[in-house]
N, C-alpha and C positions, 0 to 999 in steps of 0.2 A: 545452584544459580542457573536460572534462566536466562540461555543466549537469544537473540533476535538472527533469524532467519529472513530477511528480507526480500527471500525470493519467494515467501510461499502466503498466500491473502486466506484470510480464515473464509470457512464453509460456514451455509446458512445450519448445514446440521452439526457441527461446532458452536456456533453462538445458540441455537437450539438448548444443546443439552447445557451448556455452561446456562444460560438462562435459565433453565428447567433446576439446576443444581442451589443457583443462586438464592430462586423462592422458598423452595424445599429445605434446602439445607442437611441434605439426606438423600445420599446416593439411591439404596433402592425406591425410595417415595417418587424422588425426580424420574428415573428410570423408568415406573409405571407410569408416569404422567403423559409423558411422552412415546410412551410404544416402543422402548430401546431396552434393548439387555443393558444390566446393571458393567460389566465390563466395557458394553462400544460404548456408555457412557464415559464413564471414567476416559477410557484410552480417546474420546471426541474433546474432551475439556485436556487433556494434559497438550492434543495437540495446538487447540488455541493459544494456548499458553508458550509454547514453542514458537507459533505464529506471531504473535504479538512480541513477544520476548520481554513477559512479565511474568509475574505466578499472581493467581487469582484466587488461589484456594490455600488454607490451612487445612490438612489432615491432620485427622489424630485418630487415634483406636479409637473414638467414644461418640464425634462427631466431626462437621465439614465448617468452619468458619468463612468468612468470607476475605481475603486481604485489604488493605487501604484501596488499591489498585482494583481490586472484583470488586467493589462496593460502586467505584465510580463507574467501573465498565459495564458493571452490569446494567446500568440506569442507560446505557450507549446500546449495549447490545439487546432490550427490549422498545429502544428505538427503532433499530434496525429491522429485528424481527414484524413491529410493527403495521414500518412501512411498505415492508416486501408483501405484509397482508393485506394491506391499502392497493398493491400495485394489485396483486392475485386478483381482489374484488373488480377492480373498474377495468382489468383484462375481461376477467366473467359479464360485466353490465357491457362494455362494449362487442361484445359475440351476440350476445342477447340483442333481438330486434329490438325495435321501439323502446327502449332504454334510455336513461342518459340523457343529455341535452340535445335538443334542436334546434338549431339558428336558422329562424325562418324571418327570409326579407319578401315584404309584401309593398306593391305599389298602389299610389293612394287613391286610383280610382277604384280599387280593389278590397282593400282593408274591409271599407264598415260593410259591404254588403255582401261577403264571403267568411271573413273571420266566423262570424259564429256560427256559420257549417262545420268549418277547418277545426274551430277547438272544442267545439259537440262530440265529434267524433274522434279526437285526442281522447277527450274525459272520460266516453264511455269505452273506447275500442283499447286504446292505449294509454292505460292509468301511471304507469310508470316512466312515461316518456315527458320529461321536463321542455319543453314548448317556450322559447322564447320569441319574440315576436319584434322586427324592424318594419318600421314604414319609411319607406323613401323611394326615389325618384328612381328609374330602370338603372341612369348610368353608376348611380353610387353602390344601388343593389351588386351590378356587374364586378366594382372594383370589390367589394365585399364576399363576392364570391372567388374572386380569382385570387384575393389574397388571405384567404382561410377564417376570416371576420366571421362570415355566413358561411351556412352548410346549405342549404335550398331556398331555392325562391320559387313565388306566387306572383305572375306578372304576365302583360299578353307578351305574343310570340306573331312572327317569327324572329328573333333575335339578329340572326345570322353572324354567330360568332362560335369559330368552328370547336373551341376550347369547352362548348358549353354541351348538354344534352338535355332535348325537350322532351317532356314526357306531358303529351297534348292531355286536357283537360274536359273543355266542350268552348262551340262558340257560341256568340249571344248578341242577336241584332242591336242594330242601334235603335232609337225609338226620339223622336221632334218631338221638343217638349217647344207650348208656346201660348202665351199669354189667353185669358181665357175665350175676348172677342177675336182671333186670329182666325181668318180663313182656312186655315189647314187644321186646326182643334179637332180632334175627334174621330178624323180621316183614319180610315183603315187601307187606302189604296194610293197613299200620295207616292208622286214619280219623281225618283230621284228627281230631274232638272227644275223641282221646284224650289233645289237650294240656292240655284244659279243667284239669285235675287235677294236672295231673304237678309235682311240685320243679323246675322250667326253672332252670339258671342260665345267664346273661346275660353279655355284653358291660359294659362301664362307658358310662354316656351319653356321648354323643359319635360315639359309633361306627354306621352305617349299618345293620350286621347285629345290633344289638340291636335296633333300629327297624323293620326287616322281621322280625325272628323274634315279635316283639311283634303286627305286624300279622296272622301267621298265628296266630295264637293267639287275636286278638279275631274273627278270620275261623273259628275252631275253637268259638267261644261261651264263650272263657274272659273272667269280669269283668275290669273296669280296675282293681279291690283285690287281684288276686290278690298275694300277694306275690312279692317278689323276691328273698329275706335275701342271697345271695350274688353276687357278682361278680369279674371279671377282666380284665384289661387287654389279656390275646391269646387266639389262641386256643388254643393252647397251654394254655397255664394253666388255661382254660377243661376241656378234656379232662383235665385231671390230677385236676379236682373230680372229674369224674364216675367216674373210675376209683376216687377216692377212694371213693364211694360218697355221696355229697352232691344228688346228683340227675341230671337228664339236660341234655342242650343239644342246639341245630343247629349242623349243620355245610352249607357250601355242599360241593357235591359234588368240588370238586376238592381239597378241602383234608384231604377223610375218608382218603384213602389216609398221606397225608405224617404227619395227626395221630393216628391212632389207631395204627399203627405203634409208638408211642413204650410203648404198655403193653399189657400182654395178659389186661388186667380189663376189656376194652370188648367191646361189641357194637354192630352198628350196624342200624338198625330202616331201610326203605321206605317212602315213605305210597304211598296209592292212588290210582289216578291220578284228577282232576288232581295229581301231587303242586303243593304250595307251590314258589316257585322265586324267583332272582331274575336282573334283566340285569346284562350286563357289557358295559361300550361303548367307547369311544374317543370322547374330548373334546376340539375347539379353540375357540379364539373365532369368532364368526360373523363370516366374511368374511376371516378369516386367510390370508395371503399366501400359506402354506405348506399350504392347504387343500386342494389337487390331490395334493401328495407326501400329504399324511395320509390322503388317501382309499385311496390307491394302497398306506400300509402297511396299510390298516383289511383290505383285500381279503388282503394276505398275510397276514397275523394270521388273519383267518378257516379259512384253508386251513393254517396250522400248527397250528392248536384241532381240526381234527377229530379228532387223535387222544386228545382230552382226553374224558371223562365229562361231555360238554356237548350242547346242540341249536346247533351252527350257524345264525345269521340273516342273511339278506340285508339290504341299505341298505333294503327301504323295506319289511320287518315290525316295526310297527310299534304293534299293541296290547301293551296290558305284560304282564309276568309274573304270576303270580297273586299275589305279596306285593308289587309293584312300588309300589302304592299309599305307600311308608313311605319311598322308597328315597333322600330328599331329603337326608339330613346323616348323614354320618358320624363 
């Protein structure tokens, strides 16, 4: 009779060989199965059995039966075995760079005219890195990230939120888009203070690039009353005003080729240099586990952006853009 020992929890190389015994049904077969002398097996399965305080095995001179009790444990203990191999594997995929899932939160003035740089270079660079992809607004990305939802974000900067670290991207002028007869159409030399005046329409609050095109405009000497009558939710819509004939807007520069495309009542104006501009960065939490692999995507990201209507930054330029002052919520 088997007593129960309650002070001692079976080993993964006890449920091993009783597993291995279980299938086989043949002490030396299991024993090669497994890379164990035919002895540490036996004496590995008698101590389960002490552990558990059942018997799991009939012996006989001739063959190893199974008991009521092995029959059931055994379906238990190639559970176990199982999942300790499940745990082994996603140990192994997480060591492993670029593996595994990525929660990437991306803001919406950013999405359509980056994404398919961002998962070009997933597809081909890193075929094994599952890529998931959020669009929303700076503040929801933030709570996303600080409460482990997201693992990186794609969003301008500067943030200034000490919990966070930026890993700068490159920055990208802003660019007047505006109706096709508008005196400013075409201009490659317009001077900031010709926003002082202009019909702007805007972003909805909320949004990042209302709050930087706002800041180049108070940087233009336009007042804080100026009005605003009209708004829109993308930037899309936004462009459709202006073609409309309703007023003018910014556009960040990589988004001018995808959106003005859509009608051929637009123009699009240059400021002079300095133009206005904003960053685009790469965000994890400070101290993040996975902060070596994100640096290592931040570096190929950069080198798939050159071909973009952008200035390329290195890790450590690191004064801001000329609108960057605003660039806190989107």
């Amino acid at each position: 009779m088997v007593v129960t020992n309650r002070g001692k929890q079976p080993s993964l190389a006890q449920l091993r060989a009783f597993a291995a015994v279980a299938e086989h049904l043949h002490f030396r077969d299991a024993a090669a199965a497994i890379g164990m002398s035919q002895p540490a097996l036996s004496g590995a399965v008698s101590a389960l059995e002490e552990a558990l305080g059942v018997q799991l095995l009939e012996r006989t001179t001739r063959k190893v039966l199974l008991s009521p009790a092995g029959e059931r444990l055994a379906v238990r203990a190639k559970a176990v075995l199982d999942a300790v191999g499940d745990l082994l594997e996603e140990a192994e995929a997480v060591r492993a760079p670029f593996t595994g899932v990525l929660r990437l939160g991306v803001i919406p003035t950013v999405a359509p005219y980056l994404l398919p740089t961002v998962l070009r270079l997933v597809h081909e660079a890193y075929p094994e890195l599952d890529i998931q992809v959020h669009e929303e607004q700076t503040a929801s990305l933030l709570d996303g990230l600080a409460g482990g939802r997201l693992d990186l974000l794609l969003l301008a900067v500067p943030l200034g939120v000490p919990t966070v670290t930026e890993l700068p991207l490159f920055e990208e002028d802003f660019v007047l888009v505006t109706g096709q007869d508008h005196w400013l159409g075409g201009r490659a030399d317009i001077p900031r203070d010709a926003l002082k005046e202009l019909d702007l329409l805007l972003l909805d609050e909320g949004h990042c690039l209302r709050d930087q095109a706002l800041d180049v405009c108070r940087e233009a000497g336009r007042t804080e009353g100026a009005a605003v009558t009209t708004t829109a939710a993308g930037l899309s819509t936004l462009v459709q005003l202006v073609a409309g004939g309703l007023g003018v807007t910014l556009l960040p520069r990589t988004a001018v080729e995808v959106e003005t495309a859509r009608s051929g009542r637009l123009q699009t104006g240059y400021f002079a240099e300095p133009a206005p501009a904003r960053r685009i960065a790469l965000a994890c939490r400070a101290g993040a586990a996975r902060q070596g692999e994100f640096e290592a995507f931040a570096r190929a990201l950069r080198e798939a952006m050159r071909a973009l209507p952008v200035r390329v930054l290195t890790p450590y330029e690191a004064p801001p853009a000329a609108s960057d002052a605003a660039a806190a919520a989107d």
